[in-house]
C-alpha positions in Angstrom: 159.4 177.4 102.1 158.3 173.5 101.2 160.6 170.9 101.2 160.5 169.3 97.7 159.6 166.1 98.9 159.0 164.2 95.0 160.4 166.2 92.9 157.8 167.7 90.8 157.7 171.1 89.4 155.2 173.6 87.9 155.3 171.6 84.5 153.6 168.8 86.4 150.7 170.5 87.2 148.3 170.2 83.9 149.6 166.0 84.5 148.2 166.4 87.9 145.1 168.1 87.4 144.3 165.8 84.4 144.4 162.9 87.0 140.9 164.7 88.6 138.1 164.1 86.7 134.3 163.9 87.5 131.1 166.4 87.3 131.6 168.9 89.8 135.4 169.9 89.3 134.6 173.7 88.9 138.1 173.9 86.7 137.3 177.8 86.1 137.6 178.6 89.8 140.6 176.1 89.6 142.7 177.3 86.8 142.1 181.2 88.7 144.5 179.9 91.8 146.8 177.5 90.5 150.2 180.1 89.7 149.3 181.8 92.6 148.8 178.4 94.5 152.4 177.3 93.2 154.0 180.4 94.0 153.0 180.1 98.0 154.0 176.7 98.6 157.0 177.0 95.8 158.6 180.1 97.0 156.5 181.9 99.9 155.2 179.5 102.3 157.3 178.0 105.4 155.4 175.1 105.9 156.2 171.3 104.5 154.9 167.7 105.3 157.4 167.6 108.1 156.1 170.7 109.6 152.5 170.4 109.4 151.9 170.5 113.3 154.8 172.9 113.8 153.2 175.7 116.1 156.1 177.9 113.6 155.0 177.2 110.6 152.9 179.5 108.2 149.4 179.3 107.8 147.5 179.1 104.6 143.3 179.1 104.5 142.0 178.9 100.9 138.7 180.5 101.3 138.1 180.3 97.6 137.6 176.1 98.3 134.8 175.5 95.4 137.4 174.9 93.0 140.2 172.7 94.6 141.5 171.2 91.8 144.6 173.4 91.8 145.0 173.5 95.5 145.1 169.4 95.5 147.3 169.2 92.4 150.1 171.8 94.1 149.7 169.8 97.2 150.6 166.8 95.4 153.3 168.4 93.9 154.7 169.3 97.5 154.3 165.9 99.3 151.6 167.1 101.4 148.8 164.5 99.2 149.5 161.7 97.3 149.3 161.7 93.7 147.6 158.2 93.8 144.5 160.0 95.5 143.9 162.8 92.7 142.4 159.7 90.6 139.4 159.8 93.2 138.4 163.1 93.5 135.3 163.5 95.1 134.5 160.0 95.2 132.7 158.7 97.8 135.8 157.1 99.9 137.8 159.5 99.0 139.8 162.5 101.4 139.6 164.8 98.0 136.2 166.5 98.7 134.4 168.8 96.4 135.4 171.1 99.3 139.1 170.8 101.4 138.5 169.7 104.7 140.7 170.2 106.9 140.0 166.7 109.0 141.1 164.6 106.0 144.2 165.8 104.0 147.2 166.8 105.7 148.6 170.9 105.9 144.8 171.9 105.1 143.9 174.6 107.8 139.9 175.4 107.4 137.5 173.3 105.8 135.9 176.1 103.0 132.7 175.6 102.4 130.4 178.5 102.3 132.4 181.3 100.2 133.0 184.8 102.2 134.2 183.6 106.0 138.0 182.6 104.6 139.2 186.4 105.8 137.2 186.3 108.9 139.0 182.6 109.9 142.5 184.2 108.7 142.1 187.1 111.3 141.2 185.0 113.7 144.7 183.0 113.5 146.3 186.0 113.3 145.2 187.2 116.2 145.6 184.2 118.1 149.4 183.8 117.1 149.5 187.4 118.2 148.3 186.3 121.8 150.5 183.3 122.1 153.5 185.9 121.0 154.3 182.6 118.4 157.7 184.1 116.6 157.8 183.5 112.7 154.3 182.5 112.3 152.1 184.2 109.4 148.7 183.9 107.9 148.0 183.9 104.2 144.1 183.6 102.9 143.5 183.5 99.6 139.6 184.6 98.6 137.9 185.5 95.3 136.8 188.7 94.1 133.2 188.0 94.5 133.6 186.6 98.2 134.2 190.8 99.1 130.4 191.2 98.2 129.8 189.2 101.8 129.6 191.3 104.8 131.7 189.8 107.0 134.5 190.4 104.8 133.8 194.3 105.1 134.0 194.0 108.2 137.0 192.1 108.6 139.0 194.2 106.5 138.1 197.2 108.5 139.2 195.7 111.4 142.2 194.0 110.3 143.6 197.6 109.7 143.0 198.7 112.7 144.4 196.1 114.8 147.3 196.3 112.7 147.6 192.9 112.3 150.5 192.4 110.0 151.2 188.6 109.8 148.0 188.6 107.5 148.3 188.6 103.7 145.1 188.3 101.8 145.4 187.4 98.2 142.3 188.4 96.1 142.1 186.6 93.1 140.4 189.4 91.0 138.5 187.9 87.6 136.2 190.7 88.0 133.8 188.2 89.0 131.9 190.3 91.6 128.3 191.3 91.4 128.5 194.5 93.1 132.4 195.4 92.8 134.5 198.1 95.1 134.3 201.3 93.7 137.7 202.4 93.0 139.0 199.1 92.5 140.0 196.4 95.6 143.1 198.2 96.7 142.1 201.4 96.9 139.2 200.4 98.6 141.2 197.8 101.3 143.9 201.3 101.7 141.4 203.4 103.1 141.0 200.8 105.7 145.1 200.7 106.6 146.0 198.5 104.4 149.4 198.0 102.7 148.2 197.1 99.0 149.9 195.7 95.4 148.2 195.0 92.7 150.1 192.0 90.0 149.8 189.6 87.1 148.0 186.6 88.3 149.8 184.8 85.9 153.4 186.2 86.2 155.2 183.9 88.8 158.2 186.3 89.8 155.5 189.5 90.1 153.7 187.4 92.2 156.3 186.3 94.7 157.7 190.4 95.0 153.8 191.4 95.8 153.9 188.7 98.0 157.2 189.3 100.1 156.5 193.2 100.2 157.3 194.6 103.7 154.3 195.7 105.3 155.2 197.0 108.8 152.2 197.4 111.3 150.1 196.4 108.4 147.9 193.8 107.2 149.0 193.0 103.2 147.0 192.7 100.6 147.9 191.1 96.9 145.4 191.9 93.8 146.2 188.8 91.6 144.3 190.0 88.2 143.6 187.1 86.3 141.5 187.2 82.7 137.5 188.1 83.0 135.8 184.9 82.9 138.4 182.3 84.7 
């Protein structure tokens, strides 16, 4: 879990995100993550500012990176940016790209640009933590409902159940924002691949962190975080 390096808490957030301005801030996509967001690094996540490079740590790849307004303002929150910066989002001197890059602001994993290869990436760490036999170590990925549409999510979900690769939790921020959908629904769609599945509030902080922290034995994990249609 974060070390709380300033202080700030989840009432800080709308202060932080109000900070961001500019033309391209995508605040829908934002506003989808952000309890989710603060629920990871505030109660989930082992990973802090300290403990960036720490081969232990946790890993978290936000594969939903067009909106990173609430992914900057958490990180603020948590030490990891500083709240000086968020005034120059997306500027052109600026480490607070339109997209997280991983190059420029500290504890970001992948650089997301093009929605739908966040999953693929995540199984990719997971299987390489696997190989190096790292102890502790887990993957979360956090992708929106209408990156599932891409096919190389298909087909790493159905091999993520098979491989059985249970340090990865995906959490699908569902705003029924898909253009083809999973018949069934997204869980019982990801079960029938070997899945261990929950579905939550995306909004209820304590729901999320039990759907989060759900044993999943042999399993890969997946969280359906439904949010209202539209955000």
């Amino acid at each position: 879990m974060t070390t709380l390096m300033n202080a700030l808490g989840y009432g800080d957030l709308p202060r932080l995100l109000g900070l961001m301005t500019g033309d391209e801030k995508h605040s829908s996509a934002a506003h989808s993550t952000l309890d989710v967001l603060w629920v990871l690094y505030d109660r989930i996540l082992n990973i802090s500012p300290a403990t960036v490079d720490d081969p232990a740590r946790d890993r978290f790849l936000l594969s939903k990176g067009h909106g990173p307004m609430a992914y900057y303002a958490v990180l603020a929150a948590k030490g990891f940016v500083p709240e000086a910066a968020l005034a120059g989002f997306g500027g052109f001197d600026s480490n607070l790209g339109y997209h997280p890059d991983r190059n420029l602001i500290a504890g970001v994993e992948i650089a997301s640009g093009s929605l739908g290869h966040g999953l693929p990436l995540a199984v990719g760490r997971a299987l390489a933590l696997d190989y190096r036999q790292q102890a502790g170590a887990r993957v979360f990925v956090l992708v929106g409902d209408g990156e599932l549409d891409e096919g190389t999510n298909h087909e790493a979900i159905a091999f993520s159940g098979r491989a059985g690769l249970e340090r990865l939790t995906t959490v699908v921020i569902d705003n029924q924002s898909a253009s083809h959908g999973w018949p069934g629904g997204i869980e019982a769609r990801i079960a029938v691949e070997g899945w261990s599945t929950v579905v939550c509030d995306g909004r209820d902080h304590d729901e999320i962190e039990r759907a989060l922290s759900l044993p999943h034995v042999g399993r890969p994990h997946v969280v359906v975080a439904r949010v209202e249609v539209g955000s």
